[in-house]
N, C-alpha and C positions, 0 to 999 in steps of 0.2 A: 466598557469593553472588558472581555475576561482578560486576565494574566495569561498568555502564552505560554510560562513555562511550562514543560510537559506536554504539550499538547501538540497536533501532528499539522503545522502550516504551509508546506508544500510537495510535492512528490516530483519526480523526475525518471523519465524514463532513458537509458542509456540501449542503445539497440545497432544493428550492424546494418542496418537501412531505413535510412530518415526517411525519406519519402515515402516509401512503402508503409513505414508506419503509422506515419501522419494520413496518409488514405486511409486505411485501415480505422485508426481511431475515431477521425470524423465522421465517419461509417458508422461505427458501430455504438458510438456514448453521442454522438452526435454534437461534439466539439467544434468550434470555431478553431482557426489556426492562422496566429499573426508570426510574423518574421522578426525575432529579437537578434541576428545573428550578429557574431560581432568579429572584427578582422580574426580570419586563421581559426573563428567557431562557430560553427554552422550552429541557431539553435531556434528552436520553434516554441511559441507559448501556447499554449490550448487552451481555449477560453471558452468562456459560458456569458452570452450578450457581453458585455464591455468589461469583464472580470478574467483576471488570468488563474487559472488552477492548477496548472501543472506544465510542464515543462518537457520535454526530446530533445535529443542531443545525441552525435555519432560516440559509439565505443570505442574507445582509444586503442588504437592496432597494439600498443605495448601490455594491455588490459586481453586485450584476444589470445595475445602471445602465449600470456601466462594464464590463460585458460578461462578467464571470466566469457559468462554468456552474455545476454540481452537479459534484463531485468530492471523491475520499478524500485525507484528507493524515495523511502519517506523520509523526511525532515523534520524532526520536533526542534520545539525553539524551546531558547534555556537562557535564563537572565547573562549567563557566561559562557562564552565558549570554550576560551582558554582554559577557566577552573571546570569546567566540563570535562573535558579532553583529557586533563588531566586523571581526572579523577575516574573513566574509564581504564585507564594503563592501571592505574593503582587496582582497581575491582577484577581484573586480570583480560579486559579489551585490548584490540588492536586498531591501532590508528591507522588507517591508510593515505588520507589527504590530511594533514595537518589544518589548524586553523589559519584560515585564509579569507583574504576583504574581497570583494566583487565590486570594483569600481563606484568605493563608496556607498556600496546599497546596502550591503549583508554582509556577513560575516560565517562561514562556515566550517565543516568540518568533517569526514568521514572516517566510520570506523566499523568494526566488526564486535559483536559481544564477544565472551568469553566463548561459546558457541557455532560463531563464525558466520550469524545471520547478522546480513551489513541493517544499516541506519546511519543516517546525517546524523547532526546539530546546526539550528540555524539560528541567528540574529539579525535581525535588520539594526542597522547601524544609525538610521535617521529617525529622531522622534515624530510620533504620529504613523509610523509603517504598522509597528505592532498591530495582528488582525490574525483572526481566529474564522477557519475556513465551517463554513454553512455546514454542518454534515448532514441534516438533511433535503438538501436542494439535489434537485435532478444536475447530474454533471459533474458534481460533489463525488470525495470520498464518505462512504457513510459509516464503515466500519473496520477495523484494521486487526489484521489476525497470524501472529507468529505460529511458526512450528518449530519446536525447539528441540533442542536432542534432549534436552530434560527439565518442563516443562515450572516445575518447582525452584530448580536454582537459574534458569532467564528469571521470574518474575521477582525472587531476591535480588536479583544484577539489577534491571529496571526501576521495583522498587526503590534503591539506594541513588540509582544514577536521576531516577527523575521524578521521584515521590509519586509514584501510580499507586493507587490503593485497590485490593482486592475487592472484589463484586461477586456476581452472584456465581456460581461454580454448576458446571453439567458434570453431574459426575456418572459416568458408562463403567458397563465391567469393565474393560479395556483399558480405558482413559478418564480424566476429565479434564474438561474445559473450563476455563479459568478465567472468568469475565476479570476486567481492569478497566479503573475510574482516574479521572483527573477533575479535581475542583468539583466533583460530585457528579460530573456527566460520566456515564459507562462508553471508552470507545473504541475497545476491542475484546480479544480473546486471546487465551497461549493455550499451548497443548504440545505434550511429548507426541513427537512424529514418530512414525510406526517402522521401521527397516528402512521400508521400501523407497522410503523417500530417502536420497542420498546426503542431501546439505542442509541444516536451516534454512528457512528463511522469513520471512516477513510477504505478508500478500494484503493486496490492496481492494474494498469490492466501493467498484461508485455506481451511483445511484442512476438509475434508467427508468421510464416510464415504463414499457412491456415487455415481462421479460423473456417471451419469446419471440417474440419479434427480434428480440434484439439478439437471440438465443443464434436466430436464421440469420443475422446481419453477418453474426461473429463467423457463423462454416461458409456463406458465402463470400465472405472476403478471405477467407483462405488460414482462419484460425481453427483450432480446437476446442471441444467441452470434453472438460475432463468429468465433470459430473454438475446433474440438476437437470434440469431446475428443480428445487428441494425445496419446500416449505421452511421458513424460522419463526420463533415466537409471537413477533411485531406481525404476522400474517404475510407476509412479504414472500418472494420468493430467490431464490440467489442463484446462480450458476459460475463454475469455477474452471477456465479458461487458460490455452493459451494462443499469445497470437503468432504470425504467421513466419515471424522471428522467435520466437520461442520463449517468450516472456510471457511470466505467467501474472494472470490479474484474474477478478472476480467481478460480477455484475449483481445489482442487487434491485428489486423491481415489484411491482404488482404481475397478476395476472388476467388479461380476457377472456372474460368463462366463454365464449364465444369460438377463441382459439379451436382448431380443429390441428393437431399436428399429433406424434409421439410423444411428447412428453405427458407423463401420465402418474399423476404421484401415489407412491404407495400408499394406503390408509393405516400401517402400520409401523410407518417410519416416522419414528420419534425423536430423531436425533436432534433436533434444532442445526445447530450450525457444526456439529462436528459430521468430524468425513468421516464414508463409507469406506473404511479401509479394514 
């Protein structure tokens, strides 16, 4: 089994309608949803056949107050959490939740980089939990991709805080994209975000069978495409979304040359996985 450290083992969606969500998401990644809730916490597992992937959960009114929206946050697991956490303050992060136990399961922690795009830390507490999520199964996250305010000093911060190693680099006039490895698997991207986007953030794309189909799932349940479906190198196609609460997530798929719809790729867009901004 790999070493978890580094590596991204659960995600969680915080949003200002559970239910609507949970419709939604099973709609559209075509999720299973079991009931984890626990006294005073509403909380839902999403699952793929008998496997939990990811996790919904209400946004805390005192998080609304002070102006957070609805969004997915990922959890890499780190031999320590404490010496983790720590060692963000120090790199110049911000800790939001301290590290904290989950009724003997895990062990966690949330924080903001020096750039103010959030990320957990997670430990499981009981030997034998350690597990490293599929990324490429259907239902799966398959690839995880920061937009940074500067694009070069995130991957120095990450670098340090959790040994990712550089990979291969899309380099555009504009930009480039900056593939990153853990333990020799490639499994994301960074890039300096362009103006227009107001905050960092971290975006998540899982895996779906077709991805217009599932393109049609996401506007008829009441989400957004913000762009795609776009061709990437693996042949695959991706589309970049949000849903109906305004959290923003990716999809990532084949396509059926059979498909009869708008979406129609340029034969001149070469970008792979950087946006059209």
């Amino acid at each position: 089994m790999a070493n978890s450290h580094g590596r991204f083992v659960w995600y969680g969606l915080m949003t200002t309608d559970v239910a609507a969500a949970k419709a939604f998401y099973t709609k559209v990644v075509g999720w299973g949803a079991q009931d984890a809730s626990t006294p005073g916490m509403p909380y839902i597992l999403f699952t793929v056949g008998m496997e939990s992937v990811c996790g919904l959960m209400e946004l805390p009114e005192d998080e609304r107050t002070a102006g957070a929206l609805p969004m997915w946050i990922g959890y890499v697991g780190v031999n320590d959490v404490d010496a983790a956490t720590d060692r963000i303050k120090q790199l110049g992060g911000t800790v939001y939740v301290p590290p904290t136990d989950v009724a003997n399961i895990s062990r966690f922690s949330v924080f903001a980089d020096p750039q103010k795009a959030t990320l957990a830390l997670f430990k499981w507490l009981q030997p034998g939990q350690q597990q490293v999520a599929d990324s490429d199964r259907l239902g799966h996250v398959g690839w995880h991709e920061l937009l940074a305010a500067d694009g070069k000093k995130a991957f120095a911060f990450y670098g340090e805080l959790f040994g990712w190693q550089k990979a291969d680099a899309d380099i555009g006039a504009l930009d480039t994209y900056q593939l990153f490895s853990v333990g020799g698997q490639t499994i994301g991207g960074m890039i300096t975000k362009p103006a227009m986007v107001q905050v960092p953030f971290w975006l998540y794309y899982f895996n779906i069978g077709d991805i217009d189909a599932a393109a049609e799932r996401v506007k008829s349940g009441g989400g957004t495409i913000l762009e795609g479906p776009v061709e990437v190198a693996s042949g695959s196609w991706i589309v970049r979304c949000t849903d109906p609460q305004g959290a923003m997530f990716a999809l990532e798929g084949k396509r059926n040359p059979n498909t009869v719809g708008y979406f129609k790729r340029d034969p001149s867009d070469q970008r792979g996985r950087r946006w059209s901004w």
